[in-house]
PLY file of the C-alpha trace (Angstrom):
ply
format ascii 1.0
element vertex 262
property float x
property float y
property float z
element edge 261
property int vertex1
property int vertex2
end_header
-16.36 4.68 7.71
-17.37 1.24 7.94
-18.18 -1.19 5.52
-19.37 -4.76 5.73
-17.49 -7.56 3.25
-17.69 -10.89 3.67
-19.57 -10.55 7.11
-16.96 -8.82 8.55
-16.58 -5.48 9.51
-14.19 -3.40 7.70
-12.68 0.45 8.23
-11.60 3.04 6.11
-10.52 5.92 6.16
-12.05 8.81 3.91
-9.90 11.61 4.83
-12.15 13.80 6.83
-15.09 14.20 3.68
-18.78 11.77 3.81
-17.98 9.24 1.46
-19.82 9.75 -1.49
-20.08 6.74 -4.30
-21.02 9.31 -7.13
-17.41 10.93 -6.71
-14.39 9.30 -8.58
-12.81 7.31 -5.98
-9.51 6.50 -4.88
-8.71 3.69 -2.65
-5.50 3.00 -0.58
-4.07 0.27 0.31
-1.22 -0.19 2.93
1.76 -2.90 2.84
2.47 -5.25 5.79
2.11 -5.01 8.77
0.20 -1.51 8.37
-3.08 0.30 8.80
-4.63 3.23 6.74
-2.98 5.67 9.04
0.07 5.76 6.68
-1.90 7.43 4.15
-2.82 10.52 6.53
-1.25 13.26 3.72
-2.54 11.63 1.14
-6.19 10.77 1.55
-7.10 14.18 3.09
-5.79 16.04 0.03
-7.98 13.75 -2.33
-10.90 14.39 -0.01
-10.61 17.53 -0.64
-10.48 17.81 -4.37
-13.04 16.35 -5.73
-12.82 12.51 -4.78
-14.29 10.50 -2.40
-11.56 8.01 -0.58
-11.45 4.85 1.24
-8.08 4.16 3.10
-8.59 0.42 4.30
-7.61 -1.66 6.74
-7.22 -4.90 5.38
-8.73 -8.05 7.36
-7.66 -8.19 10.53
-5.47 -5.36 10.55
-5.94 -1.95 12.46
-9.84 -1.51 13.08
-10.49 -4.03 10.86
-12.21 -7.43 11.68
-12.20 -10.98 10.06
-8.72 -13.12 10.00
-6.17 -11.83 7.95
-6.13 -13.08 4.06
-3.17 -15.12 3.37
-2.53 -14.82 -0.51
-1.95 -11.77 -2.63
-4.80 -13.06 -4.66
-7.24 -13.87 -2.40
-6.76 -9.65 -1.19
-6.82 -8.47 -4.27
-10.54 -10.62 -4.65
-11.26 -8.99 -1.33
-10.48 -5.55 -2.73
-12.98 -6.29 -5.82
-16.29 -7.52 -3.15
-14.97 -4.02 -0.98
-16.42 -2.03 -4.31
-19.41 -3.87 -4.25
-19.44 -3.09 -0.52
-18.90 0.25 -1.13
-21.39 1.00 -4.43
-18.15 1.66 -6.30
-18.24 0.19 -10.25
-14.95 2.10 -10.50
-11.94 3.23 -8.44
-8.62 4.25 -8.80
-6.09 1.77 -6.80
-3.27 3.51 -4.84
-1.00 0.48 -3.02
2.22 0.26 -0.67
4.42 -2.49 -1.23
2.46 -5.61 -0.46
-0.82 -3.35 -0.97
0.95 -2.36 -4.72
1.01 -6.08 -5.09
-2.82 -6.68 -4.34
-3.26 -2.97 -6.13
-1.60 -4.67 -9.34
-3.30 -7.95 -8.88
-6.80 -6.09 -8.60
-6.22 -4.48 -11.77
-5.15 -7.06 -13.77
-8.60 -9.11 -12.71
-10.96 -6.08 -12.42
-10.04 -5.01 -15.72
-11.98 -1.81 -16.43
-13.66 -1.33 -12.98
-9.96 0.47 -12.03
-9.60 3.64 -13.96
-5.61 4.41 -12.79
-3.17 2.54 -10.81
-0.41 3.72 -8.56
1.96 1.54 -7.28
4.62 2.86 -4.66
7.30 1.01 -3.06
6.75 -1.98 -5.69
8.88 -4.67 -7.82
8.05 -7.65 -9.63
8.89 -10.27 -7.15
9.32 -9.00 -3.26
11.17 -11.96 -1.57
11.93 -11.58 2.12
14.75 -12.41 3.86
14.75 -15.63 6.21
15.88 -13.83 8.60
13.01 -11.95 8.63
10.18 -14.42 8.09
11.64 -16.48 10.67
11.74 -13.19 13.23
8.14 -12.52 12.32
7.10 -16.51 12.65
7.97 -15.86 15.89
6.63 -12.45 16.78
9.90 -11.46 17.60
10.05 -7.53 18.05
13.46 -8.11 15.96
11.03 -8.53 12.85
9.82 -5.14 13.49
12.76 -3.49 13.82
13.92 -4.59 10.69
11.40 -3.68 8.51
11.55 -0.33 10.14
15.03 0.13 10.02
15.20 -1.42 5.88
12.20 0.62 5.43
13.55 4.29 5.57
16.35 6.10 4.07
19.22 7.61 5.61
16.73 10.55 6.97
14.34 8.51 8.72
17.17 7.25 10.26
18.23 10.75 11.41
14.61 12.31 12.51
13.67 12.84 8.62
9.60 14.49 10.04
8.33 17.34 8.12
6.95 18.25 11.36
8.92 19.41 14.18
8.56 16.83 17.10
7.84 13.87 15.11
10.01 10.90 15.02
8.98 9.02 11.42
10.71 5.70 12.24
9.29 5.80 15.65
6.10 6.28 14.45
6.25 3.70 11.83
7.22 1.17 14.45
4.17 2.11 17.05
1.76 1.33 13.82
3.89 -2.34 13.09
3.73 -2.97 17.08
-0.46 -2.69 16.97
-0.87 -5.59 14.55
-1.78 -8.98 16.12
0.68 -11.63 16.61
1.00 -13.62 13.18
-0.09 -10.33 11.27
2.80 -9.11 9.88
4.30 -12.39 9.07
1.35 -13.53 7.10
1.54 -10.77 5.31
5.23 -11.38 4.82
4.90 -14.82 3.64
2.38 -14.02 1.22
4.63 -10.78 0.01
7.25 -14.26 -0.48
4.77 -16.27 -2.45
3.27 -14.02 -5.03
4.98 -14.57 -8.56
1.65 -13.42 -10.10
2.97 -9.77 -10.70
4.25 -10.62 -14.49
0.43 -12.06 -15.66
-1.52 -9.67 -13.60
0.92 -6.49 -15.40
-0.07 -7.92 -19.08
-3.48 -7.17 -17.79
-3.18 -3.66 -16.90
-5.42 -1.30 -19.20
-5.63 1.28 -17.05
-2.93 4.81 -16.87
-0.50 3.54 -14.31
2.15 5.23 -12.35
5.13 3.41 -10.48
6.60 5.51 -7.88
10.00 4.41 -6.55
12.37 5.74 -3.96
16.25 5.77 -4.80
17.09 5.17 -1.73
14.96 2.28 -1.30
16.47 -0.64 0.29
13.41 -3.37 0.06
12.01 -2.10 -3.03
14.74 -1.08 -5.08
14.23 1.63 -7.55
15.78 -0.60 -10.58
13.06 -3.44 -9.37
10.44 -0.07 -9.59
11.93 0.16 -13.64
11.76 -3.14 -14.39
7.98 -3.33 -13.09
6.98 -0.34 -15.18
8.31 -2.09 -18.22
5.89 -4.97 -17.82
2.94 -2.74 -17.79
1.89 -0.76 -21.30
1.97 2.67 -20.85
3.35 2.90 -17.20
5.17 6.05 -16.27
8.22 5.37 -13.64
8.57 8.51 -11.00
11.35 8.15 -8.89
11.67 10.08 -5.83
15.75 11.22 -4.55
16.78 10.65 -1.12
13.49 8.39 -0.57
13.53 5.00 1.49
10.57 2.63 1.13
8.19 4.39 3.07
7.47 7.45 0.61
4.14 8.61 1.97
6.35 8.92 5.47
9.82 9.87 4.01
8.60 12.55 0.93
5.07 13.46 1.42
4.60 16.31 -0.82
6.74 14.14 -3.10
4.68 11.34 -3.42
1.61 13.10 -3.33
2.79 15.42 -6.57
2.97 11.87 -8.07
-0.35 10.49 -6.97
-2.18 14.06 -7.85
-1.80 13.77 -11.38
-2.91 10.47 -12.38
-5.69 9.46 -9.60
0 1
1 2
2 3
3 4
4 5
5 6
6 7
7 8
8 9
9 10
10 11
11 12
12 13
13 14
14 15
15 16
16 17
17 18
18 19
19 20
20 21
21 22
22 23
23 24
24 25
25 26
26 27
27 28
28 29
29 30
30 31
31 32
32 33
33 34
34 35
35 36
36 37
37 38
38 39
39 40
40 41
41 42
42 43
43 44
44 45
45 46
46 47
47 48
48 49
49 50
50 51
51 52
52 53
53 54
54 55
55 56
56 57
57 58
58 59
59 60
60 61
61 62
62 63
63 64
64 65
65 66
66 67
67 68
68 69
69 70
70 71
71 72
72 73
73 74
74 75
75 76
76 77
77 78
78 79
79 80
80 81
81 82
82 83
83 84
84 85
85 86
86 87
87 88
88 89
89 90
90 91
91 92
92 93
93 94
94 95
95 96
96 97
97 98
98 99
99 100
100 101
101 102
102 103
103 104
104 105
105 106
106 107
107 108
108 109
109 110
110 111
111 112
112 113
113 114
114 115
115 116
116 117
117 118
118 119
119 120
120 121
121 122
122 123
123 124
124 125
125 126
126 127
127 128
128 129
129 130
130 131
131 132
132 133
133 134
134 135
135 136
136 137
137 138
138 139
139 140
140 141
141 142
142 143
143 144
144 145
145 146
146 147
147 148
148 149
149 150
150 151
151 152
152 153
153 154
154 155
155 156
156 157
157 158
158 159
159 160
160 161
161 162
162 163
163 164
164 165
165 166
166 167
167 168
168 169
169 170
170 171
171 172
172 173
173 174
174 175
175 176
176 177
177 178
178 179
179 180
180 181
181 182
182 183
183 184
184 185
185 186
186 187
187 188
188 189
189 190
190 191
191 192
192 193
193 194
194 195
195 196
196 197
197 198
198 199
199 200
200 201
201 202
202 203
203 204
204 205
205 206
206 207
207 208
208 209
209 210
210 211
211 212
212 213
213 214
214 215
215 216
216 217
217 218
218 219
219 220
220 221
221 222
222 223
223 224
224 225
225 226
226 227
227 228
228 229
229 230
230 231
231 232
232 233
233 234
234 235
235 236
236 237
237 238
238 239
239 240
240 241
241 242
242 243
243 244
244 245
245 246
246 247
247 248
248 249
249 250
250 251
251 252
252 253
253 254
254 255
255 256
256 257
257 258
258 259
259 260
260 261
């Protein structure tokens, strides 16, 4: 589907269903570096029972076009004028990582135009690693090794696909490798920058789930805890043997989690 915000065209994906406004919707939003096809599992299985789903690119990122946003608040603004875009006056907000960050900000400024909030992967301050900003300053191939190689547990690192033939982190890297050069460290850097997380979780009215992987190496599951603590009412699921990239790692996991609250 395609959308039009800010005069710019925008995909998302609605998991193989018309979009339809008058459907509780769920949108997804990916972390760094990504596109909406890390949401495959996920946003066919809503589509399917009973909501309507947008899985977006964000500016400037897979099929999407405009230059890429460079704050964590100025997406999460973008995320609000993508409802208007899309006749939505609600939504439930499902984010990755840096997309949990824009997810959370969202919510804490849209106040009761998100009815639930998932947050996967996420932590109340996500500093990078020099190393790695400077890799990705660079577009160094380096930078996306090592967010693919932090990014999954021990069985990514050994094959780790539900489906025979499929390589997850090789897969995961082909999606990193598509984004333009500056892309990924933009997104980085603004990852870096946000210490909005605390205010915009006093906000948070809405039933909200934070979904954590123990074997999380970017995101750790303790950083998961301490972010559901800031929120009132937020329900911690952690997931065993899971690496950062739980939609990837633990599918059926992570959608058990998302099924019951969005």
């Amino acid at each position: 589907m395609k959308l039009t915000v800010d005069g710019h065209e925008v995909f998302a994906a609605t998991g193989g269903q018309v979009f339809d406004a008058a459907l509780p919707a769920v949108i997804f939003v990916h972390g760094a570096g990504m596109d909406h096809t890390v949401w495959a599992l996920q946003t066919r299985y809503f589509a399917h029972h009973g909501r309507t789903v947008l899985a977006v690119d964000l500016p400037g990122h897979g099929r999407s076009a405009g230059d890429p946003l460079t704050s964590i608040e100025d997406m999460a603004a973008w995320l609000g004028r993508l409802m208007d875009a899309a006749g939505l006056e609600t939504a439930a907000l499902a984010g990755h990582s840096m997309g949990a960050l824009i997810a959370l900000a969202a919510a804490g400024s849209l106040s009761d135009r998100v009815r639930a909030l998932a947050l996967l992967g996420a932590a109340p301050r996500m500093p990078v690693h020099p190393d790695l900003l400077a890799a990705a300053e660079a577009n160094a191939h380096l930078a996306v090794d090592l967010v693919n190689s932090w990014g999954h547990g021990r069985a990514g690192h050994l094959g780790g696909n539900r489906a025979p033939g499929l390589w997850l982190m090789g897969g995961a890297e082909r999606v990193l490798e598509r984004s333009a050069p500056g892309v990924l460290f933009g997104d980085l850097a603004a990852c870096n920058a946000f210490g909005g997380a605390g205010e915009a979780a006093a906000k948070v009215t809405c039933p909200t789930r934070v979904i954590a992987g123990e074997a999380d190496m970017m995101t750790p599951a303790k950083a998961g805890a301490k972010l559901a603590q800031a929120i009132a009412g937020a329900e911690l699921v952690r997931i065993a043997g899971c690496g950062h990239m739980m939609m990837l790692e633990k599918p059926d996991e992570t959608l058990d989690a998302l099924r019951t609250l969005l």
